[in-house]
C-alpha positions as protocol buffer text, in pm:
chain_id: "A"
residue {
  index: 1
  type: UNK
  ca { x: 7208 y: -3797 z: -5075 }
}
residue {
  index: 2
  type: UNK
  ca { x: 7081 y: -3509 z: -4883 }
}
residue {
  index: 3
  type: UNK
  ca { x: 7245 y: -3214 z: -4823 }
}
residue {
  index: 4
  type: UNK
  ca { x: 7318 y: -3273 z: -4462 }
}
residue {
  index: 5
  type: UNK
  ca { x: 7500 y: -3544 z: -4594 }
}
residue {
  index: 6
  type: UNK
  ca { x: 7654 y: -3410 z: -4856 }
}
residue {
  index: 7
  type: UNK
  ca { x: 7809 y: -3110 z: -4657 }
}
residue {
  index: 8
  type: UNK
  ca { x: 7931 y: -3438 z: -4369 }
}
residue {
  index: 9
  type: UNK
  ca { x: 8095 y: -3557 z: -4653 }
}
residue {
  index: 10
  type: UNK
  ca { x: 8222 y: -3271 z: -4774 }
}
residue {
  index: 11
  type: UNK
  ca { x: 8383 y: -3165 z: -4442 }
}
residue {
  index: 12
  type: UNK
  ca { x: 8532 y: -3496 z: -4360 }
}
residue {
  index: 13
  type: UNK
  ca { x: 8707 y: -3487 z: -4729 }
}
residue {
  index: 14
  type: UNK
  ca { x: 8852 y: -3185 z: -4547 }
}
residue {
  index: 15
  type: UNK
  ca { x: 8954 y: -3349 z: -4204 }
}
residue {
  index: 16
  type: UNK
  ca { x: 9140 y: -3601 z: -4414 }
}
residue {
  index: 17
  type: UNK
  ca { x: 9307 y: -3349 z: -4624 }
}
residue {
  index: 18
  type: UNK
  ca { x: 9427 y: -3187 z: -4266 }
}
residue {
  index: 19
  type: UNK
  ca { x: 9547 y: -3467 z: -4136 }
}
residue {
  index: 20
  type: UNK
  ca { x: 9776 y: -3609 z: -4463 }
}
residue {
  index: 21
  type: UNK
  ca { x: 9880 y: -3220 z: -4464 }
}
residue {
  index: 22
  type: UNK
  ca { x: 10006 y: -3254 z: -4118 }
}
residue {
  index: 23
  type: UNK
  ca { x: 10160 y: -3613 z: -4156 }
}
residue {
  index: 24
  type: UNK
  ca { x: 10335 y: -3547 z: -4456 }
}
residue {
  index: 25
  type: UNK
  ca { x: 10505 y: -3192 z: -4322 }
}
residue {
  index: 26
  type: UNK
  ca { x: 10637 y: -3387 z: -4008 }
}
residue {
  index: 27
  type: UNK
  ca { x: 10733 y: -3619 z: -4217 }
}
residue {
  index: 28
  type: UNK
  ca { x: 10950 y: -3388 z: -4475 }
}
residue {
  index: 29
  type: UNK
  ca { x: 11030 y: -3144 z: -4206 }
}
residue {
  index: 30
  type: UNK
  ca { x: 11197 y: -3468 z: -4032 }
}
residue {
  index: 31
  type: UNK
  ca { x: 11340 y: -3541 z: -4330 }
}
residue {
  index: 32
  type: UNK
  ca { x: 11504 y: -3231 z: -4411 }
}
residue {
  index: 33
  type: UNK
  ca { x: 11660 y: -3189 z: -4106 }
}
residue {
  index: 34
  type: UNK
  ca { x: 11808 y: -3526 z: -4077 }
}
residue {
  index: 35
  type: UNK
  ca { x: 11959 y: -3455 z: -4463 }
}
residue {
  index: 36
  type: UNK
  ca { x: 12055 y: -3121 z: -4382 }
}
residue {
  index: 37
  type: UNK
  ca { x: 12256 y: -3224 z: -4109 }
}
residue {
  index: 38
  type: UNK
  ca { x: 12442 y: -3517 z: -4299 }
}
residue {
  index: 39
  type: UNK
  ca { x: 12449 y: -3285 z: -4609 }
}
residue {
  index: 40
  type: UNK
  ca { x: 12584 y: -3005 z: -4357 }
}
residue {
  index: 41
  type: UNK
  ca { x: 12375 y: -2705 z: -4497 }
}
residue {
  index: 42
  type: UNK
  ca { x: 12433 y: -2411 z: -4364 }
}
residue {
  index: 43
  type: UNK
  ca { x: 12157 y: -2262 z: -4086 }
}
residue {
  index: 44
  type: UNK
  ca { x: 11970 y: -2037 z: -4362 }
}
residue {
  index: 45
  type: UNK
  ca { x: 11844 y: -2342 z: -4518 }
}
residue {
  index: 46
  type: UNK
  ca { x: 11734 y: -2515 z: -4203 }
}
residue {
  index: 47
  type: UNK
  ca { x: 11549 y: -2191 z: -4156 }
}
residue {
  index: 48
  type: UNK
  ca { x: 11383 y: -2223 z: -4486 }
}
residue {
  index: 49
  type: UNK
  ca { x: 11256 y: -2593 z: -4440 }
}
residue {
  index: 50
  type: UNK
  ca { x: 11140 y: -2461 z: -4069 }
}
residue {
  index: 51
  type: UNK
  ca { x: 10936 y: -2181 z: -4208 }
}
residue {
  index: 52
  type: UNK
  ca { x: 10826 y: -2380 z: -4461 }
}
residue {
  index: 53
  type: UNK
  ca { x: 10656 y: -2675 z: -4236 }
}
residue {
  index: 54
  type: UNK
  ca { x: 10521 y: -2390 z: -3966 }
}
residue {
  index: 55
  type: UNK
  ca { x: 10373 y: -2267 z: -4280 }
}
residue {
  index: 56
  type: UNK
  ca { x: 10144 y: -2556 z: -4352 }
}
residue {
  index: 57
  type: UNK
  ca { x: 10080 y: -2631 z: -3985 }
}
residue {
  index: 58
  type: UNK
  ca { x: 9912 y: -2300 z: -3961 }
}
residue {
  index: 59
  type: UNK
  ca { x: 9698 y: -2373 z: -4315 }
}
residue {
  index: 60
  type: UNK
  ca { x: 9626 y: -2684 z: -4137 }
}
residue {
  index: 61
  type: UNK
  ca { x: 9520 y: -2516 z: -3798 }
}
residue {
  index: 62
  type: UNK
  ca { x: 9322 y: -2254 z: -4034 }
}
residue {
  index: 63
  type: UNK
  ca { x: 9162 y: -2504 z: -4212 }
}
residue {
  index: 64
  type: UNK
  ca { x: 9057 y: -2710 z: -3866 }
}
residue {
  index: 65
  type: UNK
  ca { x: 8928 y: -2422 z: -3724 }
}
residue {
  index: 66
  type: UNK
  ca { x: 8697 y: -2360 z: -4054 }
}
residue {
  index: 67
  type: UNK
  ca { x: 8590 y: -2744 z: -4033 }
}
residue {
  index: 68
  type: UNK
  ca { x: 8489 y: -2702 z: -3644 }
}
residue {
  index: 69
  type: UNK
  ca { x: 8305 y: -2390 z: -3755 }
}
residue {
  index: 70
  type: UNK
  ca { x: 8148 y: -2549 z: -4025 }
}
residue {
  index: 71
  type: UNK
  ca { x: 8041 y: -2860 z: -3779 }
}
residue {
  index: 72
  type: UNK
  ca { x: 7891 y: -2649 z: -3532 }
}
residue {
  index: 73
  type: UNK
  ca { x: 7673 y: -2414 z: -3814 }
}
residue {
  index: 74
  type: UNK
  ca { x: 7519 y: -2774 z: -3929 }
}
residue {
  index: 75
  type: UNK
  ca { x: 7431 y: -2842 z: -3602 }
}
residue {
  index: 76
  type: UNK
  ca { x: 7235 y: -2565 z: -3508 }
}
């Protein structure tokens, strides 16, 4: 393969990665919620599973911006 094609590759690995990141967070944020409110946890928990999902939305809207970066620079 060329490099051109190696480095497509390469960055749609990455896309894929992003979008199981953001699937599986909704998924487990959803999740949590829905147990936490059967389970009755108190708020500070809720918090914690909150924090935790806007955490790895904003690795996966780092990580999108770096791919759209990366996608333009290959262009050009």
């Amino acid at each position: 393969m060329s490099k051109d094609q190696d480095t497509e590759m390469a960055i749609a690995r990455q896309a894929r990665m992003v979008a199981i990141v953001m699937v599986a967070t909704m998924v487990l944020w959803m999740g949590a919620q829905w147990l936490g409110g059967r389970l009755g946890l108190p708020v500070r928990y809720v918090f914690l599973f909150d924090f935790a999902a806007l955490a790895a939305f904003f690795w996966t809207l780092v990580v999108t911006y770096q791919i759209w970066r990366k996608r333009q620079n290959n262009r050009g």
